[in-house]
C-alpha positions as CSV (number, residue, x, y, z in Angstrom):
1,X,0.0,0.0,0.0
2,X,1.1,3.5,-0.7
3,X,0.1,4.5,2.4
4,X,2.8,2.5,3.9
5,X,5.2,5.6,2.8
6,X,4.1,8.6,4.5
7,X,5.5,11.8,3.9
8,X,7.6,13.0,6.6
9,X,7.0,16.1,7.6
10,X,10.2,18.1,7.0
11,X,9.9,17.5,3.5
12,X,7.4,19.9,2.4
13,X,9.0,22.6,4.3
14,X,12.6,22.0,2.7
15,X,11.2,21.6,-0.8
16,X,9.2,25.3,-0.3
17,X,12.1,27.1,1.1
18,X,14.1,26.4,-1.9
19,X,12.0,27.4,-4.7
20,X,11.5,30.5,-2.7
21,X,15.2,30.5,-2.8
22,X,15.7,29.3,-6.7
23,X,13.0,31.4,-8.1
24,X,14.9,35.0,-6.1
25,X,16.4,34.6,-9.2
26,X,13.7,35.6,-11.2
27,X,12.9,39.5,-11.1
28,X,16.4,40.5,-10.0
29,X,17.1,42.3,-13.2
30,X,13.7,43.8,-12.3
31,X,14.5,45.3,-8.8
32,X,18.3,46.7,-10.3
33,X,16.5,47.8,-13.1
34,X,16.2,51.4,-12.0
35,X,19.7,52.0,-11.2
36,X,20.9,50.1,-14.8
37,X,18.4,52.9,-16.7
38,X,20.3,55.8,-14.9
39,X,24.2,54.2,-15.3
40,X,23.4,53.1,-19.1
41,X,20.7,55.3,-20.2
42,X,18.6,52.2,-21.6
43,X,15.8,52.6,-23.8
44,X,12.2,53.5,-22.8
45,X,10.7,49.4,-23.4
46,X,13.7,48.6,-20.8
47,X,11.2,46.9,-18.2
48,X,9.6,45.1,-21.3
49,X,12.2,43.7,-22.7
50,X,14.4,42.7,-20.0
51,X,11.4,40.4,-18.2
52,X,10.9,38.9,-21.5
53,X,14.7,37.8,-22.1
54,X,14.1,35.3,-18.4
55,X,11.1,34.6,-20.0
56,X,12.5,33.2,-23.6
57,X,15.3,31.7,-21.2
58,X,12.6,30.1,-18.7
59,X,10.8,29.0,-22.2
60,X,13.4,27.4,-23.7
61,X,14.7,25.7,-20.9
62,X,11.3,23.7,-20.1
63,X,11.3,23.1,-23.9
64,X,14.6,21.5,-23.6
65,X,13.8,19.6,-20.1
66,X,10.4,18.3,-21.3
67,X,11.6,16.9,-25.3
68,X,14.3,15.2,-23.2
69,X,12.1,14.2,-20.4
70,X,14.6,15.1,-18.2
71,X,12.3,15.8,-14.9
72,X,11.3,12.1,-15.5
73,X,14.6,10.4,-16.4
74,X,17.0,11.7,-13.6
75,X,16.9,12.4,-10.1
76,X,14.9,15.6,-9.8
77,X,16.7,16.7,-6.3
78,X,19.8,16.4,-8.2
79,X,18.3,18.6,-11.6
80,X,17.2,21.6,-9.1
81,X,20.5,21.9,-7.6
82,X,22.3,21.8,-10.7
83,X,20.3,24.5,-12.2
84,X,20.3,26.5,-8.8
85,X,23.6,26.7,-8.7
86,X,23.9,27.8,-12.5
87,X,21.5,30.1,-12.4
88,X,22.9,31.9,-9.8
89,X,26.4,32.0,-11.6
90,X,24.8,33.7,-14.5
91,X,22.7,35.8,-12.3
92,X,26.0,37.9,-11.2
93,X,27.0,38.3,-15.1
94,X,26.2,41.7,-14.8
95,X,28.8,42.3,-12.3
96,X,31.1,41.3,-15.1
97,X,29.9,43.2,-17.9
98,X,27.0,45.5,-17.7
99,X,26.1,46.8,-21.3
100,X,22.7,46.1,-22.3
101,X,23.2,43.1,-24.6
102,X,25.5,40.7,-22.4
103,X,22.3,41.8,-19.7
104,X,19.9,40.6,-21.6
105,X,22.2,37.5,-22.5
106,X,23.0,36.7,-18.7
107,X,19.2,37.3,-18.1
108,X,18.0,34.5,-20.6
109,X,20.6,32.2,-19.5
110,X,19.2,32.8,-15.9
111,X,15.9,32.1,-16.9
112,X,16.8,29.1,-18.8
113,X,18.3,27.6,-15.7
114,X,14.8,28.6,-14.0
115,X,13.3,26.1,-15.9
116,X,15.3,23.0,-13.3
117,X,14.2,25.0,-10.2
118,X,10.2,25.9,-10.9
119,X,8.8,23.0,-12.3
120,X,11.2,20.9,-10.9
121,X,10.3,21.1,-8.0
122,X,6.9,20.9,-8.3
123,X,7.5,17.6,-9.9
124,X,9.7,16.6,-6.8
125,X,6.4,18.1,-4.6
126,X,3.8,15.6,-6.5
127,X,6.9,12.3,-6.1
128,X,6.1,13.3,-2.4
129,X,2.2,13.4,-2.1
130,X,0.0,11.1,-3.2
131,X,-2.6,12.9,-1.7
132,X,-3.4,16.5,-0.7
133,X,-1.1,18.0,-3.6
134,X,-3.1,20.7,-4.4
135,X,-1.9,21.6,-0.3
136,X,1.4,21.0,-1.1
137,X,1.4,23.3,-4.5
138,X,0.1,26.1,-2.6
139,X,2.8,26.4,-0.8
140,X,5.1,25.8,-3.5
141,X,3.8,28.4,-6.0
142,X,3.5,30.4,-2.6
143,X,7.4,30.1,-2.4
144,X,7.5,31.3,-6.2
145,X,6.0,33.9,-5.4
146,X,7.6,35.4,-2.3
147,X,11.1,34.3,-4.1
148,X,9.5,36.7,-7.3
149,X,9.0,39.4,-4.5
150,X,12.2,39.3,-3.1
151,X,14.4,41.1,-5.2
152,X,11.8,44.1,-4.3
153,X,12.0,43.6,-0.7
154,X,16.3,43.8,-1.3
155,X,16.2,46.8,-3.0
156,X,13.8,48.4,-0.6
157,X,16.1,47.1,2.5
158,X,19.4,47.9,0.5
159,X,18.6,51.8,-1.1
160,X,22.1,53.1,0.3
161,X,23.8,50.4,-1.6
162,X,25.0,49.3,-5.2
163,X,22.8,47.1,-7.2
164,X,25.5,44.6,-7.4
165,X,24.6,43.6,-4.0
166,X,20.8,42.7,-4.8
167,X,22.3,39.8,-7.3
168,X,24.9,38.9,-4.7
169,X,22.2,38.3,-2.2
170,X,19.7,36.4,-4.4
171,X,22.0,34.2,-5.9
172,X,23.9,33.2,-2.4
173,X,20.0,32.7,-0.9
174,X,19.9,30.8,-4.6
175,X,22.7,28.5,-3.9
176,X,22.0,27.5,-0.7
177,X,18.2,26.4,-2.0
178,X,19.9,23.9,-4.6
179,X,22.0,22.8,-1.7
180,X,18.8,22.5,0.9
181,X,17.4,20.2,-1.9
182,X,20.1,18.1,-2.6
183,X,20.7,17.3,0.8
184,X,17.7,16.9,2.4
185,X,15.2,15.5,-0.1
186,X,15.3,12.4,-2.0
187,X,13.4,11.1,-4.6
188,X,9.8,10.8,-3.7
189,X,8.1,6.8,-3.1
190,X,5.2,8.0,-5.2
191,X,8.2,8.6,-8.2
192,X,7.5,6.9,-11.5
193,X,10.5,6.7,-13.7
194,X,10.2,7.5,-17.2
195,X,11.8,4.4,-18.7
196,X,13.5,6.4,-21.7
197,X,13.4,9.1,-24.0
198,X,10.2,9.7,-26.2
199,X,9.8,12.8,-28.7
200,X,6.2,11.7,-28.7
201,X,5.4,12.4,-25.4
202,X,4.5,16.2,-25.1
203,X,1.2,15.0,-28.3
204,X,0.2,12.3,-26.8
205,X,-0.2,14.3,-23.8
206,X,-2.3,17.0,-25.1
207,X,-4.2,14.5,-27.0
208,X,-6.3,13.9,-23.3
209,X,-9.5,16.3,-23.7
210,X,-9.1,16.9,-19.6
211,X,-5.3,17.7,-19.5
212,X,-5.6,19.6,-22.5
213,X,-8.3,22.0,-20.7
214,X,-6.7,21.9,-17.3
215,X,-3.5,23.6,-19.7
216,X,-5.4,25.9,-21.4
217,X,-7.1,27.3,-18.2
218,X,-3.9,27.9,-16.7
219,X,-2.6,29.7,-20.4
220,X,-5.3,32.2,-20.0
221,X,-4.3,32.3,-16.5
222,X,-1.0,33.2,-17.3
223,X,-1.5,36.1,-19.7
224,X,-2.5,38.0,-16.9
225,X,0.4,36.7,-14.2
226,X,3.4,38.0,-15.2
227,X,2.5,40.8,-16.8
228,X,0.4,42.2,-13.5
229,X,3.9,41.5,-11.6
230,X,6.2,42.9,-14.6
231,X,4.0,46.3,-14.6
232,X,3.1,46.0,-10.4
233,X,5.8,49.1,-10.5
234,X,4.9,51.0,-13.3
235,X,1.4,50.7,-11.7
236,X,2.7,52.5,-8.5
237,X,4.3,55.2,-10.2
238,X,1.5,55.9,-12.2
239,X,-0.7,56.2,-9.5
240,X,1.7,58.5,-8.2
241,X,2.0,61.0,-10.6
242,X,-1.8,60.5,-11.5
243,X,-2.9,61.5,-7.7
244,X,0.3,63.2,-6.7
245,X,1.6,60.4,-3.6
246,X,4.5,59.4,-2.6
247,X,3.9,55.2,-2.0
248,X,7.2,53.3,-1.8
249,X,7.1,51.8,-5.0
250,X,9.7,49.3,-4.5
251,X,8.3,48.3,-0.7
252,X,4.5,47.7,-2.3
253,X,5.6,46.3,-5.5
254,X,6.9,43.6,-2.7
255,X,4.3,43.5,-0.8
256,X,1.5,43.3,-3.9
257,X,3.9,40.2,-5.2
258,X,4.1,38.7,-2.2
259,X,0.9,38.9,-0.8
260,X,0.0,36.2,-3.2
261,X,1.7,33.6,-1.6
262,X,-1.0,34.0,1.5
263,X,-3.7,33.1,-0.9
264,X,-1.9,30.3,-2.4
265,X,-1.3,28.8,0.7
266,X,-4.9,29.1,1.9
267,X,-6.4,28.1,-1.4
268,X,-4.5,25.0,-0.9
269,X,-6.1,24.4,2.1
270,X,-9.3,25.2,0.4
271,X,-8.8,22.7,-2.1
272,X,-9.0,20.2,0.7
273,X,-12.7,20.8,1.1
274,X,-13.6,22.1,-2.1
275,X,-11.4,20.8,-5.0
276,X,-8.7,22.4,-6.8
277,X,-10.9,23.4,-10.2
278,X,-13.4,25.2,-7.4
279,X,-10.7,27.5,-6.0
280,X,-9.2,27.8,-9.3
281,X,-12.0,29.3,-10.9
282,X,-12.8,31.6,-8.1
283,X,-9.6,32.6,-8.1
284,X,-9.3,33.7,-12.2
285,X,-12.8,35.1,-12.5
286,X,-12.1,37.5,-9.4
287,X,-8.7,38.4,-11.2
288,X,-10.5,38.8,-14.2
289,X,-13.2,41.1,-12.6
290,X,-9.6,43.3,-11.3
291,X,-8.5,43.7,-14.7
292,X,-12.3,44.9,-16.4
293,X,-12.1,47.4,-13.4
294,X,-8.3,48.3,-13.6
295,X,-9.6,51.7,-15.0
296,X,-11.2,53.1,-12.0
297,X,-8.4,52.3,-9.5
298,X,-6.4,55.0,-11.0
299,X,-9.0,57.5,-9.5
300,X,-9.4,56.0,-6.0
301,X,-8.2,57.6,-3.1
302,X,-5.2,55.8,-1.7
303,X,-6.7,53.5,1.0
304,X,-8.9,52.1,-1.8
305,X,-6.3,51.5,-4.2
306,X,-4.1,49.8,-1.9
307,X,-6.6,47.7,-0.6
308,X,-7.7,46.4,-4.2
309,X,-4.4,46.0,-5.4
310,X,-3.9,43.8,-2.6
311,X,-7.0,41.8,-3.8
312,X,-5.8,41.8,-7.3
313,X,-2.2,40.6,-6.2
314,X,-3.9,37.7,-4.4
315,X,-6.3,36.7,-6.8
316,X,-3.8,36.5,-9.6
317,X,-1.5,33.7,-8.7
318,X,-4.2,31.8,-6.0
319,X,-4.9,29.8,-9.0
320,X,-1.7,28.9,-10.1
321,X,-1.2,26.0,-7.9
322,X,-4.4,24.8,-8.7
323,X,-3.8,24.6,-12.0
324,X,-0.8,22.8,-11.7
325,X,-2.4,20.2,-9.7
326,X,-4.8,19.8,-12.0
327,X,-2.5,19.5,-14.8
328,X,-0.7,16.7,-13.0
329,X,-3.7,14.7,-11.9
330,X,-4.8,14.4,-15.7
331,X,-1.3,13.5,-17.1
332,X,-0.1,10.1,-17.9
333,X,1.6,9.1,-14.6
334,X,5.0,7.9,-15.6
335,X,5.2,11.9,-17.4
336,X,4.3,13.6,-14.9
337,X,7.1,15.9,-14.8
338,X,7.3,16.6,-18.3
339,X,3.8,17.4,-18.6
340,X,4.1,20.5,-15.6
341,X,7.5,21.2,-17.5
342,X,6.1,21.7,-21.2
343,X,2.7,23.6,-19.6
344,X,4.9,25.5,-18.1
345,X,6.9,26.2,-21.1
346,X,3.4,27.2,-23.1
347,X,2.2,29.5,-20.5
348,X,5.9,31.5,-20.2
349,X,5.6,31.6,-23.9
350,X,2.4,33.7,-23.6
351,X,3.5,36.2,-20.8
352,X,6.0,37.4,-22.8
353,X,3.3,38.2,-25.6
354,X,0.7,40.4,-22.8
355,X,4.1,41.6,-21.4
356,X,5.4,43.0,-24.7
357,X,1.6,43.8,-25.9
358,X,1.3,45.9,-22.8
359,X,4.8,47.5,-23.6
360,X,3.6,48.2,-26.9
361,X,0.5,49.8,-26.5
362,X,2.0,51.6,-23.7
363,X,2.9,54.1,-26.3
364,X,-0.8,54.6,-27.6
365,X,-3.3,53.8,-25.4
366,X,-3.7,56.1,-22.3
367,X,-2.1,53.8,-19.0
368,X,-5.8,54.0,-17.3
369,X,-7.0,51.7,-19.9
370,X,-4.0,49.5,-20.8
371,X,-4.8,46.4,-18.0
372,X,-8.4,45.7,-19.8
373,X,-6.2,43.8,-22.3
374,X,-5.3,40.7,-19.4
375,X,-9.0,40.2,-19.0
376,X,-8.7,38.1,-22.3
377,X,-6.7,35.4,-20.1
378,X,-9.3,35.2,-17.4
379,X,-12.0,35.0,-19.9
380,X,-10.3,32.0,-21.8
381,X,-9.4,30.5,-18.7
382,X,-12.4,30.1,-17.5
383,X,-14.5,28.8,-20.7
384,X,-11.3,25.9,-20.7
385,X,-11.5,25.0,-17.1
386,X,-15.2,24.5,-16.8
387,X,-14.3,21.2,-19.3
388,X,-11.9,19.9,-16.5
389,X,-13.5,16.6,-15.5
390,X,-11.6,15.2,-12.5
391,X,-12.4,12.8,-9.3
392,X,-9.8,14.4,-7.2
């Protein structure tokens, strides 16, 4: 019997500590990105362009992990680490050369290496729980989500000192993640080895009607993700010099990131009672709804706008674990890494077209009115996940 293997109970904690401490990597070039625009006068789609570059990396790195089915062929502790501790390496490349193209270059090599430390360990979350997962991914993509925020939180904490020190810190708290994994998680009893390599897998896959919706929900989900958190500054400062205040931009972008790892961790628990695609769908259509009203938060007085975009910042990602569960509950069993890898792969594919759609239009459509554009993911989301049949 399965049940025969229980979990203990350090494990859970361990794995979500070190994607908080992997995924620091991710908006790093984000948080510096301020002082980079003064020393080297970068262009005006900076922000834009610079997310997008760890996107492509992130993108092309699950592409790579999932056609070799590597999440399902090799030890997955052993696959974080490794790419922790690359990551990181490239994560300091700017501290070596900092002109715009060889920062772009280090930040898609970064993001590449992303893609052993996110859906890795997700996979090494679902070798470890047979049941209550959707529990256990709420924490996880909690962990993402606070290790998003970080960077924020350094730069806020570090204002006095060079940028050089934000990359310092996030890849040494990087590092030390990878190391956290590879010493004190194994490979989960609920593991199923893929037996070799198969360019077939990612079609036959998609070829499931219920793991093909449970993707395509989380794709609309993911137009709106990153690119509320890439723009989660730009939406500060606008309401700055739109209502004259003086809000800590880098403090709340942290706190409007990282606020969203409460409300993964408490949809988990949700899930418990309710199931995953319940919470799920709460979740997106109330995100939704935040993006259809995005114009009037631009004219509410401060208390109000703080307040919804804390609402908005929980909303966004509460699903995200969800998803993810439900993606690996209606994949083939012995793939169930590469299935989380190449959905993963998809849905970074599209933020980086609602991130650069929203840098585009930037230019011509009046900033009140640019976030009714991410209420297309919610919508598609939604009419997808309704199709999810599942008995978990």
């Amino acid at each position: 019997m399965k049940d025969a293997h229980p979990t203990p109970g350090y494990i859970l904690p361990i794995i979500v500590i070190a994607q908080f401490a992997g995924t620091s990597l991710w908006f790093a070039g984000n948080a510096i990105l301020p002082d980079l625009e003064k020393a080297l006068s970068l262009p005006a789609d900076a922000l834009g362009v610079i997310t997008s570059a760890v996107q492509l990396g992130f993108i092309t790195g699950t592409l790579t992990f999932a056609f070799l089915t590597i999440a399902d062929r090799f030890s997955p502790s052993r696959v974080f680490f490794i790419c922790a501790l690359l990551g990181s390496i490239f994560n300091l490349g700017p501290l070596i050369s900092n002109s715009y193209e060889m920062i772009l270059s280090f930040r898609f090599i970064t993001g590449f290496f992303l893609a052993g430390i996110y859906p890795i360990g997700m996979k090494i979350a679902s070798d470890w729980h047979k049941k209550g997962l959707g529990k256990a991914l709420g924490y996880l993509v909690g962990a993402l989500v606070l290790g998003t925020a970080f960077p924020h939180l350094i730069r806020d904490l570090t204002g006095s000192l060079p940028w050089k020190y934000i990359l310092i810190a996030t890849s040494s708290v990087a590092v030390m993640g990878g190391i956290a994994i590879l010493a004190g998680v194994g490979d989960g009893p609920f593991r199923k080895r893929g037996s070799k390599f198969d360019l077939g897998v990612i079609f036959k896959l998609f070829r499931h009607n219920d793991f093909r919706n449970a993707a395509f929900g989380y794709f609309g989900h993911m137009w709106e993700l990153y690119a509320f958190w890439a723009f989660t500054p730009f939406i500060l400062r606008y309401y700055n010099s739109s209502v004259g205040t003086e809000l800590n931009v880098s403090l709340w972008s942290f706190i409007t990131i990282a606020v969203g790892a409460l409300s993964c961790a408490l949809g988990g628990h949700l899930a418990m009672s309710i199931s995953s695609k319940k919470v799920a769908f709460f979740a997106l259509a109330l995100s939704g709804i935040c993006c259809i009203l995005s114009p009037l938060l631009f004219m509410a007085p401060i208390v109000i706008f703080i307040a919804i975009l804390q609402v908005w910042g929980m909303a966004v990602v509460a699903d995200s674990p969800q998803f993810s569960t439900l993606v690996a509950q209606t994949a083939n069993k012995a793939y169930i890494g590469t299935g989380l890898t190449v959905v993963n792969s998809i849905g970074f594919a599209i933020t980086i077209i609602s991130i650069q759609l929203l840098t585009w239009l930037n230019g011509f459509v009046q900033s009140d009115y640019l976030f009714l554009t991410l209420a297309v993911g919610p919508v598609f989301g939604l009419m997808h996940l309704t199709k999810v049949e599942t008995s978990k």
